[in-house]
C-alpha positions in Angstrom: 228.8 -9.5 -66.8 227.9 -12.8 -65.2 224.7 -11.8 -64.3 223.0 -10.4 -66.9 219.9 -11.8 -68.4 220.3 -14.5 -71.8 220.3 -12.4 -74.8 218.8 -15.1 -76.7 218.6 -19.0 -77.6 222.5 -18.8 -79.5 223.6 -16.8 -76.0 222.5 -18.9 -73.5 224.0 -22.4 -75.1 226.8 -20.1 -75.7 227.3 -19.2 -72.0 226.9 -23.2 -71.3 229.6 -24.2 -74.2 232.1 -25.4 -71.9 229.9 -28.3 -71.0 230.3 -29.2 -74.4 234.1 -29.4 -74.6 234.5 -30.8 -71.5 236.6 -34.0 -71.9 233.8 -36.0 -70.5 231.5 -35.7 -73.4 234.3 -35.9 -76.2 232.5 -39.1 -77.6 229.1 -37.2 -78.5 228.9 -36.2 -82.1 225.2 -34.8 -82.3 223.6 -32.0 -79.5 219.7 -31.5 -79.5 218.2 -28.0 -78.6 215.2 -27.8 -77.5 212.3 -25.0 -76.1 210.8 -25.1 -73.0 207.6 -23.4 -73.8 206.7 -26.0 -76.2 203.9 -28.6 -75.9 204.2 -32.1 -78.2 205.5 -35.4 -77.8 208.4 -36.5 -79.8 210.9 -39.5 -80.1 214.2 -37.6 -80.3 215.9 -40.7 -81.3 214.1 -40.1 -84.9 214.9 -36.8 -84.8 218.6 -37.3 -84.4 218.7 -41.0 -86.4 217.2 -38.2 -89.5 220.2 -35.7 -89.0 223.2 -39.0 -89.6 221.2 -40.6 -92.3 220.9 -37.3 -93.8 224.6 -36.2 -93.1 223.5 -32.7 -91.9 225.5 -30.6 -90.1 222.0 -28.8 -88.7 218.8 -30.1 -88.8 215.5 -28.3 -87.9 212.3 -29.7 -86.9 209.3 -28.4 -89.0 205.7 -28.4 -88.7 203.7 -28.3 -91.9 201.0 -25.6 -91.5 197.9 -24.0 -93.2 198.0 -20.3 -94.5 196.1 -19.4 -91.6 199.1 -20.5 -89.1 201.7 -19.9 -91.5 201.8 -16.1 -90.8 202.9 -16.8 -87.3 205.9 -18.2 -87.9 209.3 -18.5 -89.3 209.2 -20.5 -92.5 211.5 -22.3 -94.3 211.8 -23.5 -98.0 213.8 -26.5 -99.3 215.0 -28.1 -102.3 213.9 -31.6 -103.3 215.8 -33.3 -100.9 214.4 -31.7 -97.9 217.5 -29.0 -97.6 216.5 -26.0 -96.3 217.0 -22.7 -98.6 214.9 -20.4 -97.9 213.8 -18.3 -94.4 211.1 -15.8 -93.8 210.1 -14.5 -90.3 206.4 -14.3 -90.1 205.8 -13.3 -93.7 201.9 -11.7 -95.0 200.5 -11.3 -98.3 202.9 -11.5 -101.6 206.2 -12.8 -99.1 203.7 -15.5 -97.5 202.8 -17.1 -101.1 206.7 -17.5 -101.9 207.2 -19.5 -99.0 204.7 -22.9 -100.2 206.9 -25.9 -100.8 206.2 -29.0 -101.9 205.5 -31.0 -98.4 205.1 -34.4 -99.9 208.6 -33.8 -100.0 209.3 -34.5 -96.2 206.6 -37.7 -96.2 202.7 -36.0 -96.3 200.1 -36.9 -98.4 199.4 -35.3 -101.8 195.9 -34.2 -99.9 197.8 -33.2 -96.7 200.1 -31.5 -99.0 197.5 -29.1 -100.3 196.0 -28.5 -97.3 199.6 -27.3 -95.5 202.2 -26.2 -98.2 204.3 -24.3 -95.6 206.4 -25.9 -92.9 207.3 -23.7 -89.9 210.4 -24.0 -87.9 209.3 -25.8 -84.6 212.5 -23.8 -83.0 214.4 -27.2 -82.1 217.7 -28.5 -83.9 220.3 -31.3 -84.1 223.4 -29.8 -84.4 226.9 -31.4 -85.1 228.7 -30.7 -81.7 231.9 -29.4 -83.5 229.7 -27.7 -86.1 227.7 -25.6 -83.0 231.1 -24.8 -81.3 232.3 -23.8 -84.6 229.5 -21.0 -85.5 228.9 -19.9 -81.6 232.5 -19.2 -81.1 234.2 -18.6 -84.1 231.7 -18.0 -87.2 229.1 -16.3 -85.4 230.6 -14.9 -81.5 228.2 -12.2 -81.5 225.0 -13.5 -82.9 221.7 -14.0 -80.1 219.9 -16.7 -81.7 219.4 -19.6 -83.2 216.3 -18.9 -85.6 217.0 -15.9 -86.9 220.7 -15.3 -87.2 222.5 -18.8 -86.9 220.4 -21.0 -88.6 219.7 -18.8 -91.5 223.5 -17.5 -91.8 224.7 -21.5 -91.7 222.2 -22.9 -94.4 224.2 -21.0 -97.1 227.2 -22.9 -96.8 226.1 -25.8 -94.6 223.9 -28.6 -95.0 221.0 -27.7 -93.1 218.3 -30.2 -93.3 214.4 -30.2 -92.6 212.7 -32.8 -90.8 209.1 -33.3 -90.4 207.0 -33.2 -87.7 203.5 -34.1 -88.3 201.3 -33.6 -85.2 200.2 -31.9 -82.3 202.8 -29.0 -81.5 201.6 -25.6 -79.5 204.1 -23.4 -78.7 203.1 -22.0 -75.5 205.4 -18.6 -74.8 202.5 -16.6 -74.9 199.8 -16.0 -72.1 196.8 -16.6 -75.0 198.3 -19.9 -76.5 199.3 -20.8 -73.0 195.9 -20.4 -71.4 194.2 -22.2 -74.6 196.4 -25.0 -74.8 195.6 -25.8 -71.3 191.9 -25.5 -71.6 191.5 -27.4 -74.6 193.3 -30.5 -72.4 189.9 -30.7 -70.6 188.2 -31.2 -74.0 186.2 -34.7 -74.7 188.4 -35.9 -77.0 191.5 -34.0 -76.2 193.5 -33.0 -78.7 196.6 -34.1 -76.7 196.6 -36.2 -74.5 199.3 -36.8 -71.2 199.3 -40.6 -71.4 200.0 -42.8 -73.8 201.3 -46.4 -72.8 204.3 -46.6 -75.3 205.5 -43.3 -74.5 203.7 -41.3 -71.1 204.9 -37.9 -70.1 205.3 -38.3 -66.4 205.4 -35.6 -63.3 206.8 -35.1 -60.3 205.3 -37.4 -57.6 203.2 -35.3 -55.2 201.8 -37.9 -52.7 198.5 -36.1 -52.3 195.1 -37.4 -51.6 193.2 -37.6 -54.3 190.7 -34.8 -55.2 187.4 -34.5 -53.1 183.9 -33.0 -55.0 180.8 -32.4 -52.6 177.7 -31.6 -54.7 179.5 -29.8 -57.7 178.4 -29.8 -61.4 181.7 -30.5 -63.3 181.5 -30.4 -67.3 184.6 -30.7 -69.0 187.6 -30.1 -66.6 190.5 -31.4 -65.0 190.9 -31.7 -61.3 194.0 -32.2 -60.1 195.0 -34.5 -56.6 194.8 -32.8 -53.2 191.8 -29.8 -54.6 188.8 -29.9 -52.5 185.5 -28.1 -54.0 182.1 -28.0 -52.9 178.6 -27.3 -54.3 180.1 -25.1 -57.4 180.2 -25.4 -60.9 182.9 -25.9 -63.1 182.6 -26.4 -66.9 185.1 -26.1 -69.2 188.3 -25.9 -66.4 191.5 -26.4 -64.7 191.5 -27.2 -61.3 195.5 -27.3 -59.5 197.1 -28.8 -57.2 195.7 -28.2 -53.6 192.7 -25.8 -55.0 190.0 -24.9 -52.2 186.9 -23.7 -54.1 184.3 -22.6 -51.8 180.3 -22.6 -52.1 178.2 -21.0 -54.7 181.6 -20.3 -57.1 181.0 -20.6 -60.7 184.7 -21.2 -62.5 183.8 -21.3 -66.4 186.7 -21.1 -69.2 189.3 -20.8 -66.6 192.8 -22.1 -64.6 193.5 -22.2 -60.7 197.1 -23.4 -60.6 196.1 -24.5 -56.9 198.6 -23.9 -54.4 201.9 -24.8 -52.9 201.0 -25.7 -49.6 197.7 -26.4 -47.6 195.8 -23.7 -45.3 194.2 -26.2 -42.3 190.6 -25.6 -41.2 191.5 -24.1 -38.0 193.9 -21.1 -40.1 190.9 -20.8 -42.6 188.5 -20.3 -40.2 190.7 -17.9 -37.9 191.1 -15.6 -41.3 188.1 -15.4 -42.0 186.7 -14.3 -38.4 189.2 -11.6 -38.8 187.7 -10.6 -42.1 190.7 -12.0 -44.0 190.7 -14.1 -47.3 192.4 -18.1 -47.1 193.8 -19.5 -49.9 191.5 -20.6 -52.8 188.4 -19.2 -54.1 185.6 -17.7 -51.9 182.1 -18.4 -51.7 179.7 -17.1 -54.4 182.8 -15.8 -56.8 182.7 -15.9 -60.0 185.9 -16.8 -62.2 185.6 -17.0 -66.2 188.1 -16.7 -69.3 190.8 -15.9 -65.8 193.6 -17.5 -64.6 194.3 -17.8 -60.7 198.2 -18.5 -60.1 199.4 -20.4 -57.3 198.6 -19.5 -53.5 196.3 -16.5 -54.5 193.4 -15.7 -52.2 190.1 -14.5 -53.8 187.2 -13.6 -51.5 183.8 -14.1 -50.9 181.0 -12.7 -53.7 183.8 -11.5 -56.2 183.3 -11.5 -59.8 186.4 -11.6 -62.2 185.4 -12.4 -65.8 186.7 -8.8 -67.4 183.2 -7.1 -67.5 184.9 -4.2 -69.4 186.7 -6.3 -72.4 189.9 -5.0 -71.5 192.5 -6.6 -73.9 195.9 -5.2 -72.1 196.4 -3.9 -68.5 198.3 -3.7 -65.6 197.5 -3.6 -61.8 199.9 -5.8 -60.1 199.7 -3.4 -56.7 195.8 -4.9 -56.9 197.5 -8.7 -57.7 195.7 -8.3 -61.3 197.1 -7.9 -65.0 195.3 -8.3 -68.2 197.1 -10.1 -71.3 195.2 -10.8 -74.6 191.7 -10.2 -72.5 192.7 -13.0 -70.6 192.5 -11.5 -66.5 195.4 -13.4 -64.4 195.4 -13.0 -60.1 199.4 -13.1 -59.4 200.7 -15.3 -57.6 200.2 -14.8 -53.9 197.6 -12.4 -54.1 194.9 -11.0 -52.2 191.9 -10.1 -54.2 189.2 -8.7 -51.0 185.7 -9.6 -50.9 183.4 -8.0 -53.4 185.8 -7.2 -55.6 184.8 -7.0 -59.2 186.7 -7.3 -62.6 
């Protein structure tokens, strides 16, 4: 029915195909597909002005990668023209060595070459518009996605190119890569980095004041406009939108996504007469290798750094849930005073 959940990336363009025969867009030729838990920077123009020059039907993006990423990933072979022939999902041991290719092939170094002889499918493609339409809903009705079914399934009789893309990429779908990838923004240099003046990633205006620190040690973090923190220390962090951090709190190795909305001094103060928690972090709490998600409330004297080394666990009726070891307060919840982790 209408209303069930996307099966995967081929299914939900497929649900959205009559945008794409809708007279209004007959003139496009070329459709880009992208993810939205990936974190890069790249001129799509290239991308696409790769796919015509080329005269692909499908082109893929690729990142080349070292044996120690390789494993994570789909890979791809190609022939010497950069056409792919080859895919493995995640491959180990004998199946991993099969998939090295020659990278100079797609423009690196000799040197870079031996350092990454696999390139892994960054999960975003140029199609020909008639050529998608073709394989969602003719070729292909049933198949769910892109990587694993379509693409592989076209290359054997379509021309199905590679194109290289040689620097930072993180795909962040997972809580781990999503949590490190943020941290590591706060990192002196950064290995990505938000603005740059050709070509700056821009969000949505907030008009917030900007952030105000009273007496805090701050090492290596990113504070975000509207926060408001006092005599704490915070090393190695992420400080939201809006984030109250109280007196005493020690935030190492960790996110506050801040909060939606403010909580004004008179609501705070009425909260905590009546032995409630406001939104933000109380004072004396401790908060390492955590995530706090928007509008949660942690009280006074808590400690929340997963003493136990729990990898997996859930206890959402608490507002708590455990993913790789990383500890994560839900959204909008209450952790009480004391409370220990």
């Amino acid at each position: 029915g209408g209303k069930d959940w996307f099966q995967g990336t081929a299914d939900a363009v497929r649900r959205y195909a009559w945008l794409l025969e809708s007279v209004r867009i007959r003139q496009v030729e070329d459709i880009v597909i992208l993810s939205g838990d990936h974190l890069y920077r790249m001129d799509y123009m290239k991308f696409v002005q790769k796919h015509r020059e080329t005269g692909s039907d499908i082109t893929v993006a690729a990142i080349p990668c070292d044996e120690k990423r390789a494993g994570d990933f789909g890979l791809m072979k190609i022939d010497d023209t950069g056409r792919i022939n080859d895919f493995a999902e995640k491959p180990k041991g004998d199946a991993l060595e099969q998939m090295k290719v020659d990278t100079t092939i797609l423009g690196l170094t000799a040197e870079e070459a031996k350092e990454k002889p696999y390139i892994a499918s960054m999960g975003i493609y140029v199609f020909k518009k008639d050529v998608l339409l073709d394989l969602l809903n003719e070729k292909m009705p049933t198949a769910n996605d892109f990587g694993s079914e379509i693409i592989p399934s076209a290359a054997e009789d379509l021309r199905v190119q590679a194109y290289l893309f040689n620097d930072y990429w993180e795909d962040i779908g997972t809580m781990k890569s999503f949590f490190e990838a943020n941290l590591a923004l706060a990192q002196p240099p950064p290995r990505f980095e938000f603005y740059d003046a050709l070509n700056p990633i821009f969000t949505s205006p907030r008009f917030l004041p900007p952030a105000k620190v009273q007496n805090c040690q701050v090492t290596d973090a990113i504070i975000s406009h509207g926060a408001v923190l006092e005599d704490c220390h915070v090393e190695n962090a992420i400080v939201g939108l809006r984030s109250r951090v109280g007196k005493g709190v020690r935030i190492v190795d960790a996110m506050l996504m801040g909060a939606d909305y403010y909580e004004s001094e008179d609501v705070r103060q009425k909260l905590l007469e009546c032995g409630e928690v406001p939104i933000g972090i109380g004072d004396n709490t401790v908060i390492q290798n955590a995530i706090c998600d928007k509008n949660c409330r942690v009280g006074k004297n808590c400690v929340i750094v997963n003493q136990a080394g729990v990898e997996e666990a859930n206890y959402e009726e608490d507002g708590i849930y455990i993913r790789s070891g990383i500890v994560t307060v839900l959204a909008d919840a209450t952790i009480p005073d004391g409370t220990v982790i």
